[in-house]
N, C-alpha and C positions, 0 to 999 in steps of 0.2 A: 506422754504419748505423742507422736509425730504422723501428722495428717497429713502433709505434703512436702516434698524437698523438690527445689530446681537446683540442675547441676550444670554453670557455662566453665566452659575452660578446664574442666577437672579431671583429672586422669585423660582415660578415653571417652570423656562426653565432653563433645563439644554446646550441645544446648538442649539438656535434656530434666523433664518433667515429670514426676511422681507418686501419686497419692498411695494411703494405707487406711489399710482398717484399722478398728480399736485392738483386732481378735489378730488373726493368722493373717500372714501375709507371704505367699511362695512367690520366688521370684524363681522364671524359669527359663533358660537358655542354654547356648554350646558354651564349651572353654572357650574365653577370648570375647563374650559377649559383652561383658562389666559388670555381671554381676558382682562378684567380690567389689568391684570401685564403689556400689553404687551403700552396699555395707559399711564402706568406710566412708562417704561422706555423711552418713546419717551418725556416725562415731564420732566424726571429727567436728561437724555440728554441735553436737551435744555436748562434747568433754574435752575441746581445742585440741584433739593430737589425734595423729593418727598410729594406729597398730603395728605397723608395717613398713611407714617411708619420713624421711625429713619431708620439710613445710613444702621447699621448693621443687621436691618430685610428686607434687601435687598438682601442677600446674601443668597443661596439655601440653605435649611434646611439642617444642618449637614456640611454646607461647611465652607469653609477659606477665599473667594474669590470673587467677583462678577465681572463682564468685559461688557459695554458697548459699540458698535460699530457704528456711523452712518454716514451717507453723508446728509449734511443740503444744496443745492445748489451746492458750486464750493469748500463748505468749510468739511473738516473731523473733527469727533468728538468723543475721546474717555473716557471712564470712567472706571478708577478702584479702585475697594473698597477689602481692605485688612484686613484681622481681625485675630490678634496674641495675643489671649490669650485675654488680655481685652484690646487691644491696637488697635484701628479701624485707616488706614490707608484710605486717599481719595485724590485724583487727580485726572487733567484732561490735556487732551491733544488735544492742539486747530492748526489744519494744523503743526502739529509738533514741536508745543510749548507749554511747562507742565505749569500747572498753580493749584494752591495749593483748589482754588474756584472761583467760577464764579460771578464778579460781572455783577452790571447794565450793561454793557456796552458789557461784552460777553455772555450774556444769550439771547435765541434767544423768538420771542414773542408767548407764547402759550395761549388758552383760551381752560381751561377745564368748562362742565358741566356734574355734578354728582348726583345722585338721593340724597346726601345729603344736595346738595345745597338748594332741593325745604323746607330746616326743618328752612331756614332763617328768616322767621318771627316768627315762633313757638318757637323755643328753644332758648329762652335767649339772653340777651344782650352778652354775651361773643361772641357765634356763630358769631352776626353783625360784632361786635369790629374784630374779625379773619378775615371776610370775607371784610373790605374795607380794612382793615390794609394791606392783603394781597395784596390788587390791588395796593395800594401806594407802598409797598415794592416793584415790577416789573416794576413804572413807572416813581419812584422819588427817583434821587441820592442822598443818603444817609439817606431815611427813616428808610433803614432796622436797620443801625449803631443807631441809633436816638431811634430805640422803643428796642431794645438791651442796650444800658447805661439806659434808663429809667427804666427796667424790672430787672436790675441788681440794680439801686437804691434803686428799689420798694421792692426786696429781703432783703437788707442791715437794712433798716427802719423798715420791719417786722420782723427782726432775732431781734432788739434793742427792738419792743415791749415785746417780750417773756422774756427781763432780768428785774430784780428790778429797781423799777421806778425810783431810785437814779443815779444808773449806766446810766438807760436811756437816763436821759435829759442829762447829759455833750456831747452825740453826738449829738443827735435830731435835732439839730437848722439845723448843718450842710446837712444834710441828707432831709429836710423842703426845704431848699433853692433849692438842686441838683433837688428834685423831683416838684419843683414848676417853674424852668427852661427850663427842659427837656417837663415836662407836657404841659408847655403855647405850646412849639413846636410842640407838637403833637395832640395838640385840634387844632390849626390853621392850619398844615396841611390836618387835617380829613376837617375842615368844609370847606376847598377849596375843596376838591373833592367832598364833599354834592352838593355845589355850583356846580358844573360842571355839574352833573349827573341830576340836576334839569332844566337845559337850555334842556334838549333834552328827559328823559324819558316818560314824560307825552304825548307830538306826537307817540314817539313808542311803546309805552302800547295802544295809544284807536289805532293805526292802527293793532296791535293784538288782540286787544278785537273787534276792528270793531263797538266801540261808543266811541266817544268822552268823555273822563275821566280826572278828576284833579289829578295827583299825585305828592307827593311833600315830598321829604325826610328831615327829622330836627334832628340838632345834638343835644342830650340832652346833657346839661351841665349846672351845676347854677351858670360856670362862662362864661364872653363871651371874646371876642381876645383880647379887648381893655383893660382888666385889670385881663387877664388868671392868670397871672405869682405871683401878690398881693395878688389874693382875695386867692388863692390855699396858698399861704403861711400862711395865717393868720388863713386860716381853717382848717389847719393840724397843727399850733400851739393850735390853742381853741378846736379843738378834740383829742389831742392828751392824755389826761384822757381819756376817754373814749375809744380812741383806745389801749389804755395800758390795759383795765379790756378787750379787744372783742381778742387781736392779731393780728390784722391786719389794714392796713391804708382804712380810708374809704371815701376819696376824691383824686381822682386826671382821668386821663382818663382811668386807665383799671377800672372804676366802672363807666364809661357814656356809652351811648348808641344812637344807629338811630332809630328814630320813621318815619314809613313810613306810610303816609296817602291818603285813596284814597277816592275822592269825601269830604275830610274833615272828614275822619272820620280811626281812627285809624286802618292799615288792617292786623293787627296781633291776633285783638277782630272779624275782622268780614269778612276779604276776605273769598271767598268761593274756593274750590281748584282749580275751572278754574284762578281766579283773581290771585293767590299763583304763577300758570306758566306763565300766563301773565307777571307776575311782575318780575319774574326770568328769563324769556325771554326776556326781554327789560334791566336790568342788562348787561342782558351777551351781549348784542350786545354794548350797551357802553362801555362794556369791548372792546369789537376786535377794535370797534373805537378809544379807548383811544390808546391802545399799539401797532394800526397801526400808530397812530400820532405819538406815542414817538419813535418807534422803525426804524419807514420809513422804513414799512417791511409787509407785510400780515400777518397775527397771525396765526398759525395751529391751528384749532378749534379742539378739543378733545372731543366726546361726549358718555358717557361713559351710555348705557342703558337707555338713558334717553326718546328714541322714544315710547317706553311704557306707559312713565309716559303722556304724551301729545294726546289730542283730533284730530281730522284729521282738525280744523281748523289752530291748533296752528303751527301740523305738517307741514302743507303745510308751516305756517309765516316761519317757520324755515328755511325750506328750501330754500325759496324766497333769506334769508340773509347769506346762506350756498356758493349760485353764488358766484363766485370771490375767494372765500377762499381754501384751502388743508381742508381737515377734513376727521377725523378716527372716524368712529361710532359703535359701538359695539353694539349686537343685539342675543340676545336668539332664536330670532321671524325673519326671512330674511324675510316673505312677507311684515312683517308691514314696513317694512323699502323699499324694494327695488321697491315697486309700486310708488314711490316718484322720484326712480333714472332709470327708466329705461332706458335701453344703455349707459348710464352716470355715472360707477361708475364701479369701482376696488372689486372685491369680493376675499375675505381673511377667507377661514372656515378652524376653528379649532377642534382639536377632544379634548375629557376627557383624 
């Protein structure tokens, strides 16, 4: 839980100060106010990164500087970002202990939803690939390290496509094996969390949709756990012609994807935008459940303009699973929001 934040130098605040409740928390202003900044520094506080921008587009237009300040419970939390010329400086200071980044272990449990989360089915296998990756990285020690040497491999293998196919093959093999190692770990990691999220979403999708529904998420891949680490090798040997005329590798897990299907039938071709929030609704709540299991902590929910994008049915689900949790909600619109919370909730308006 997060009591208070000071924001000098950060985004659009140049010296600005914060308190929250344990409960509800609206934050209310025009476009252009800060609120979305003021979401992301309580994110970037918590879990060193932010959502949205690199380190140094954190720092106020024209400045040198950025300074995070907050009280997470019993615990203090500072953040300062330095930038000297092209030389970006980052620490953290945890009850008075520097620490260079935050891993797993001191990142505190947040769960944002953002009006781009609802483009998850729509826009591409990469968006997927980002959006579980993501949830492994906050839940499981040392995925982050894990898809980092892989994406560094994956760099290494492309830069050897673009040289003469002669030069090529003397590394290749080598470069075949790293990314056909690292990869089996990361398609087995993904389809454990497929797995996980399929035991529980389909109950919490039809009690937001309010009818009983089959959903059921599948990892696309044309290899499976039991021989990830082979078949990848041999098929980035026998495409590897062909990825020498394209530039680029064309098997391993940043080219697979999650097919999510509702009632059996693909809902990326056919969900309609009620079914889109539903679906993203029931996500995020497996979210707060995963990272309250890993973390043994409540998750601060983060919800960043998203009461707009939702019906007054789903509104209310929301709010049903809002009970128990801290949560900062930001809102152009205070009556859509506050007929939900009344007497129950911390009001925070901001001006332009």
């Amino acid at each position: 839980m997060i009591e208070n934040i000071r924001l000098q130098n950060f985004r659009s605040y140049h010296d600005g100060s914060f308190e929250f409740d344990k409960g509800v928390n609206i934050v209310v202003g025009p476009n252009g106010s800060g609120k979305t900044n003021l979401l992301e520094a309580v994110l970037v506080l918590a879990t060193g990164s932010s959502f949205r921008a690199k380190d140094a587009e954190l720092i106020g237009f024209g400045g040198s500087w950025a300074r995070l300040d907050g009280w997470f419970g019993h615990s203090q939390r500072t953040l300062k970002i330095i930038l000297q010329g092209t030389s970006l400086q980052k620490s953290f200071v945890i009850d008075e202990k520097p620490y260079r980044r935050l891993s797993l272990e001191r990142s505190l449990p947040v769960v944002l939803f953002e009006p781009n989360d609802l483009q998850l089915l729509g826009h591409g296998p990469q968006r997927r690939r980002d959006y579980f990756d993501d949830i492994l990285q906050r839940t499981q020690a040392g995925y982050k390290s894990l898809n980092v040497k892989y994406y560094r491999a994956l760099v290494q293998r492309n830069a050897l496509l673009k040289q003469p196919a002669a030069a090529a093959a003397q590394q290749m093999f080598a470069w075949n094996i790293r990314l056909s190692e690292l990869g089996a770990q990361i398609a087995k990691t993904r389809r454990q969390l497929i797995g996980d999220i399929n035991k529980t979403i389909g109950e919490t999708y039809s009690k937001i949709a309010h009818q009983k529904t089959a959903v059921n998420l599948v990892y696309k891949s044309p290899f499976s756990d039991a021989n990830y680490s082979s078949k990848l090798l041999l098929k980035l040997e026998a495409s590897a012609t062909l990825d020498l005329q394209r530039g680029f590798t064309s098997y391993g897990p940043h080219r697979e994807d999650v097919i999510i299907y509702l009632s059996d039938q693909v809902a990326s071709s056919m969900a309609s935008r009620g079914e889109t929030r539903s679906l993203l609704l029931a996500l995020k709540i497996f979210e707060l459940q995963l990272l309250q299991k890993v973390h043994e902590q409540k998750p601060i929910f983060l919800l960043d303009d998203v009461f707009s994008e939702l019906d007054a049915a789903r509104r209310q689900h929301l709010v049903k699973h809002l009970k128990g949790y801290q949560s900062i909600i930001t809102t152009t619109d205070a009556d859509a929001v506050l007929e939900y919370f009344a007497g129950k909730h911390n009001l925070i308006p901001l001006q332009k």
